[in-house]
N, C-alpha and C positions, 0 to 999 in steps of 0.2 A: 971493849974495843972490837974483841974477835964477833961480839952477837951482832953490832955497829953494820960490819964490813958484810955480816951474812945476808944482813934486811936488807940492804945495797944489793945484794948480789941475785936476790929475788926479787928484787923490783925490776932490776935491769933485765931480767928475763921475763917478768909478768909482762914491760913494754915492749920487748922484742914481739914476745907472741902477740900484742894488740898489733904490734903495727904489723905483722905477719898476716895478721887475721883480715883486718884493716885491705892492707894491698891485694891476697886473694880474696877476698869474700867469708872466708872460712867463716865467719862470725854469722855471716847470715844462716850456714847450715846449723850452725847451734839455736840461735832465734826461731831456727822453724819447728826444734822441739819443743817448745813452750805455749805450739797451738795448734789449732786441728787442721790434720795435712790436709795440702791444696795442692793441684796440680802445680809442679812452677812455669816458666816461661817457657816457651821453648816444646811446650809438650804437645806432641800429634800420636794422632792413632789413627794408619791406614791414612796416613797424608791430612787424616782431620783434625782440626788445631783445638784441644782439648785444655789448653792453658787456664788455672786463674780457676779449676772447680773442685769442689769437695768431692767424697766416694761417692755420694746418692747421685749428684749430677753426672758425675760421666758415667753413670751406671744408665740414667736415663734417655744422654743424648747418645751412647754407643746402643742404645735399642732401637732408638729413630734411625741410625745408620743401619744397621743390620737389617733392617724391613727395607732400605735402599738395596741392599747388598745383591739380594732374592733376586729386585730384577736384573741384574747384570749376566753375561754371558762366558759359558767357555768357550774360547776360541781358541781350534784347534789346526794347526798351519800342515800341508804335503807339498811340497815346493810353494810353488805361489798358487796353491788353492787352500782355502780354507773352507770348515765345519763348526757351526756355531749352535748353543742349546741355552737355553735360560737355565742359570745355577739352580734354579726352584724346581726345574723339570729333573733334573739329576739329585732331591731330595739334600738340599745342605742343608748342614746343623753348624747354627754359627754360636761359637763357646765365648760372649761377651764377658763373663765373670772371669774366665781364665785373662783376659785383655784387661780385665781391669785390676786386679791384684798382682799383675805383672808390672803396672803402671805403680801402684801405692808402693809395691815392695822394694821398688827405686828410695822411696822415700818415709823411709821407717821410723817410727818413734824411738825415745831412747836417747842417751847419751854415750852410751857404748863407743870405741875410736871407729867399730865397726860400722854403726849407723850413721858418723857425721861424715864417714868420709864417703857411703850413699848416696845423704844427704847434700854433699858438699859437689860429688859428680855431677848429678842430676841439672844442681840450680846453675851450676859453670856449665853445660852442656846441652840443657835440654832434655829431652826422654821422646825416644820417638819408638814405636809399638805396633807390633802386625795385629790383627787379628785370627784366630785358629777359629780354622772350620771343617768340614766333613763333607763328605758327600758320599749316597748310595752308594756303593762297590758296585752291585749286579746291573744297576741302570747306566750308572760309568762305564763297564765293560761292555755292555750292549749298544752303546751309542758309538764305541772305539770300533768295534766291532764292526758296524753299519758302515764307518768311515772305511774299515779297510775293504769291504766288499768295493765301495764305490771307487776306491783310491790306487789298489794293485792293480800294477798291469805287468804284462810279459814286456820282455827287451824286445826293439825293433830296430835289425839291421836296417842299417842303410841299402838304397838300391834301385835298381836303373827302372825307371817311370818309364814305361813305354807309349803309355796314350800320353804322355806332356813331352816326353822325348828327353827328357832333366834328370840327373840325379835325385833320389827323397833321401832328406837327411836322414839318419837315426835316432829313436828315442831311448832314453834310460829306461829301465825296469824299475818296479819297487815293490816292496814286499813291507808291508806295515806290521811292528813289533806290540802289542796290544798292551802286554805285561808293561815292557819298557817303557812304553809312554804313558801308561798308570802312572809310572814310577816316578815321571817326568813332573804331574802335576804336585804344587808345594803345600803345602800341609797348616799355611797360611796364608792370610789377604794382607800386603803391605801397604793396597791403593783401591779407591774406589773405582773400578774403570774392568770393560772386561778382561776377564782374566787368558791373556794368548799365551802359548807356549807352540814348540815347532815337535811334533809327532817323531817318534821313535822309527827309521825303518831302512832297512837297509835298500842300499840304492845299486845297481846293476848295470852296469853300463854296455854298451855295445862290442862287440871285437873288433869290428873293424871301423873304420874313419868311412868320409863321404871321399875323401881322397881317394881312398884306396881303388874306385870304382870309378877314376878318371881315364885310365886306360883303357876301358871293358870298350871293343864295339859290339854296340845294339843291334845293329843291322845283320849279323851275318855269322852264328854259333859255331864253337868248333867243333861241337857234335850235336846231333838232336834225332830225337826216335820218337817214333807212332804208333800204338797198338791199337786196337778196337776190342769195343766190348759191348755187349749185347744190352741196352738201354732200357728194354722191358724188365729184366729184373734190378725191380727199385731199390733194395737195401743194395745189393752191389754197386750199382751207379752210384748211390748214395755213399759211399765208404770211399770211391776212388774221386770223386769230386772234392771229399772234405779231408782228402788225404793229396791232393793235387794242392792244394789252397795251403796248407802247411811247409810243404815244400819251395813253395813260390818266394823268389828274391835270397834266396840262404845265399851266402857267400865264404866264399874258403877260400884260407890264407894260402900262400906256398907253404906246402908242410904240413897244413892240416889235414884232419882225416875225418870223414861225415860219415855217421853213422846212424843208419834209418829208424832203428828203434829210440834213438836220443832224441831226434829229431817228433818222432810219431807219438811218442809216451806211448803207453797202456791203450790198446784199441779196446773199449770197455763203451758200454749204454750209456754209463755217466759220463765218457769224453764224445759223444754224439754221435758214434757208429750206432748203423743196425744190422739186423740179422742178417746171412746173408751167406752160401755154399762156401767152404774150402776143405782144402785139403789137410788133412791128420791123420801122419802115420799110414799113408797109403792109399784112405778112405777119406771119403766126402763125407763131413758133417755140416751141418748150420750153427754157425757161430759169430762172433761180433768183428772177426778179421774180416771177411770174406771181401776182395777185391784189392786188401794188401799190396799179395804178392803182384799182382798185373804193374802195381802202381811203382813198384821196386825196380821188378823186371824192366818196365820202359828207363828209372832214371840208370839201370845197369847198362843199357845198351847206348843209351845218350854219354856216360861216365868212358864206356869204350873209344865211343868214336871219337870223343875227343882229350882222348892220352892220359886220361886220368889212370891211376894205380891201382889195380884189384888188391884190396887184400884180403877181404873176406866175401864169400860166393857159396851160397847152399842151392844145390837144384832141390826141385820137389820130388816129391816121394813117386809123383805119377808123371808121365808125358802130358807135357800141355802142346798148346796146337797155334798157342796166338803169337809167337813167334819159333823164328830155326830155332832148329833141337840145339840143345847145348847152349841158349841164349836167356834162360828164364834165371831169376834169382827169388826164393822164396824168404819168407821171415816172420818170425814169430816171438811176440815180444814175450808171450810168459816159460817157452823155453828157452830164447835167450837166441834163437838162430836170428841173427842180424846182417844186414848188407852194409861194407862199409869201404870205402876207398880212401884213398889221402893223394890229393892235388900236387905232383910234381913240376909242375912250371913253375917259371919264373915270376910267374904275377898271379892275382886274384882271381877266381873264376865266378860267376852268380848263374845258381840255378833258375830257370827259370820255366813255368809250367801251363801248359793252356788246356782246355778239356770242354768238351758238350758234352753233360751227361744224359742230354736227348737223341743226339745223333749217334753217341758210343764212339766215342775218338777219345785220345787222350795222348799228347804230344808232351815231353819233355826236352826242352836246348840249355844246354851249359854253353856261357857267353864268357868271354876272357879278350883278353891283348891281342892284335893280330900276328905279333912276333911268335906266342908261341900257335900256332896254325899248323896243325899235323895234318899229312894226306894219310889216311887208315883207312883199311880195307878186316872186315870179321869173314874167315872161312871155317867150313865145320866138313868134315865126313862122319858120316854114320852107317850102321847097321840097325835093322830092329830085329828084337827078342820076340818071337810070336806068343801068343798064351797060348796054351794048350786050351783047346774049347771042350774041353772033357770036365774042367779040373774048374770045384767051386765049392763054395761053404755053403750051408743048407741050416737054417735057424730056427728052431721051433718058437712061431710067433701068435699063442693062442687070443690074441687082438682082433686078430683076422679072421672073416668067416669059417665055418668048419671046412677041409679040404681046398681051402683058398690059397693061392701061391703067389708072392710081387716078386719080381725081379727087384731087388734093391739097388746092385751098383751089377753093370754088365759088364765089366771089366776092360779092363787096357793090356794092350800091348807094351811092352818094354823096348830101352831103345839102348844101345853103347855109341857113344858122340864125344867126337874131338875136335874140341876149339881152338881156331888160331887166330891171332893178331900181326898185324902185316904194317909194319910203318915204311911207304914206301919213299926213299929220298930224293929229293930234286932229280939224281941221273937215274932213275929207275929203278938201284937196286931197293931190295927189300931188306929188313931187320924184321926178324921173325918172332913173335915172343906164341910161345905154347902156352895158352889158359889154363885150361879143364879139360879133365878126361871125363866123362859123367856114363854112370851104368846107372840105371832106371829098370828095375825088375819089373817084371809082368805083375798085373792083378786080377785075379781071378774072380769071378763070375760069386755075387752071393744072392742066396733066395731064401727070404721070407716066408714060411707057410707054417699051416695049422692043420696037423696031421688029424685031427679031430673028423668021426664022421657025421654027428650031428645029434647022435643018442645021449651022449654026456657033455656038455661042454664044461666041466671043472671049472677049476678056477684061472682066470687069464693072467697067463703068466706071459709078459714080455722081455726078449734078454736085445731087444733093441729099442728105440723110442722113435713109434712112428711119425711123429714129426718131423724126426730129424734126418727120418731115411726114405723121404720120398724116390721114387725109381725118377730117375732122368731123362728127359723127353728124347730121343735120337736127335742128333746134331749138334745139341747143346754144346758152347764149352764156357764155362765159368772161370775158369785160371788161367 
């Protein structure tokens, strides 16, 4: 009776699991181990419907895709521009076999609980499969590359158009991340189609709004200066023109502080200055500043007159001539001597710059609110320091013919100069602010020669470089 009840007891569970099998399918994943696997329903690769074939044929028809694959394109997005290359041009290596034993191994031989339940996934699901592929490294990183030459640009404040008479909006900046967007591409094909992605890169935005420039009047600065400079020497014209053009449209907030060397970066060959006379440490050399400081000096006196804050002001080592004493600002970005103010009004100010570097002018006006509208007056007394005409340096330059002598630098007088600032208020009195007190030493007379009388001339030994110390035509002034 007890073996009766047990055959019962297994039968009733043998029809459970049919009719279990029965309602999900399960039966069919056992059926499909009894014959040579086929793709089931449901199966794509890379969106292609690969249903219903044995290993050899999807082995076959995933080769005919992969020769499609080739001509497809990456396409690579920087806002709404895009950069496109044929896959084949970036060298892909498409791994079909890896796609296809990723496909069988859904669908494994075997009765193991491990293989039907597989098996069992698969045929209730489908099986859907990227394909893995490759591409060059160094030709990928070269074409990123290329995109980000064509693709970075600098931030562009917004700022007041004067030949349309309009505000110009601002643009964002962008800096394209090369790695990052390597990193970006997937390391498979899920679809046939080209392959887009959006580019790695950090995005920059403007400081100020087109708002903020709704107040500025165009017509009528609240400070603005003019210096002149001598148009014949071309790398100096050239350095104050491309250094006017930099400056042009800057805007600053209430509170901010503009700083010439942030502004200027590195005056260097590679950022498009040329050679061109300044001042170091006392002495005139040719160097890639030359024409800087004039360019400082005029936005320092423009920054004056209209109430901006000095906070930092270096005079030069020598008297210059192109504006009153006690009114030049020099700067020098590799030792760090910078011109810098910070905008105390009430509202935004834009610089703004004009210049002929044929006629030698070069005008800078700071434009802002009419409310804030200072009346300012710049006064200066001075003394000058005479040089002594005795007193000079004498440099053995066997360069030069034997018993030959250049004046190299004829030297300056020095000067002691006190600047003031004068805000004078609607009833006439004045508010006096004291600038700068500036001492300017003498520089003495240096000459060149070759003490040599013509019997030996050794070896030429130079302890200056005649290039760079040509004597100075009388009248000249460069700074």
């Amino acid at each position: 009776m007890r073996g009766f009840a047990s055959i019962i007891l297994v039968l009733i569970i043998l029809a459970l699991l049919a009719a279990f099998s029965l309602a999900t399918g399960f039966y069919k994943a056992v059926a499909y181990g009894f014959t040579t696997p086929v793709t089931p329903p449901g199966t794509y690769i890379a969106t292609h419907n690969f249903s219903g074939l044995d290993k050899n044929s999807v082995n076959v028809n995933l080769d005919a895709l992969a020769r499609q694959i080739t001509s497809e394109d990456l396409v690579i997005w920087v806002d709404d521009e895009y950069y496109k290359i044929p896959l084949s041009d970036l060298g892909i290596g498409i791994n079909t076999s890896e796609a296809v034993e990723e496909v069988f191994d859904r669908i494994p031989s075997g009765f193991g609980l491990g293989h039907l339940v597989k098996r069992y996934t698969a045929l209730r699901n489908g099986i859907i499969a990227p394909i893995p592929f490759t591409l060059n490294e160094d030709k990928l990183r070269r074409f990123i590359q290329d995109i980000k030459a064509q693709s970075d640009r600098d931030v562009r404040e917004p700022f007041f158009d004067f030949e349309n008479r309009c505000i110009a909006e601002g643009l964002h900046g962008r800096r394209l991340d090369v790695s990052a967007t390597i990193a970006k591409i997937p390391s498979s094909l899920t679809s046939i189609k080209p392959l887009s992605l959006n580019a790695a890169f950090d995005r920059i935005e403007p400081k100020v709004a087109a708002s903020d420039l709704k107040g500025i009047d165009p017509t009528n600065p609240l400070g603005a200066y003019t210096t002149k400079f001598n148009s014949r020497k071309v790398g100096r014209s050239h350095n104050i023109g491309l250094l006017a053009s930099m400056f042009k449209g800057v805007v600053i907030k209430p509170g901010e502080q503009f700083s010439f060397n942030k502004i200027s970066g590195p005056r260097t060959r590679e950022s498009g200055f040329r050679e061109a006379p300044e001042y170091i440490n006392h002495r005139i050399i040719i160097g890639y500043g030359g024409g800087s400081c004039q360019v400082s000096t005029t936005i320092y006196n423009a920054a004056l007159l209209s109430g901006m804050r000095i906070d930092r002001r270096t005079p030069h080592s020598r008297v210059v001539e192109y504006v009153p004493f006690g009114r030049d600002a020099t700067v020098n970005y590799t030792s760090g001597v910078d011109f810098r103010f910070t905008n105390v009004l009430k509202h935004p100010v834009m610089i703004w710059s004009r210049s002929d570097t044929k006629a030698g002018w070069l005008t800078f006006e700071i434009f802002g609110n009419p409310d804030d509208r200072q009346n300012i007056e710049i006064t200066n007394s001075y003394t000058r320091i005479i040089r002594d005409p005795s007193a000079e340096e004498r440099i053995i330059d066997r360069s030069l013919p034997p018993g030959k002598e250049v004046v190299e630098d004829k030297g300056t007088n020095g000067i002691r100069v006190r600047t003031w600032r004068h805000f004078i208020q609607p009833d006439g009195t004045r508010i006096t602010e004291d600038l700068f007190y500036d001492v300017i030493a003498p520089v003495s007379r240096i000459i060149r020669y070759n003490p040599d009388t013509g019997g030996n001339m050794g070896t030429s030994v130079s302890k200056s470089d005649p290039k760079k110390t040509e004597p100075l035509p009388p009248g000249e002034v460069y700074f």
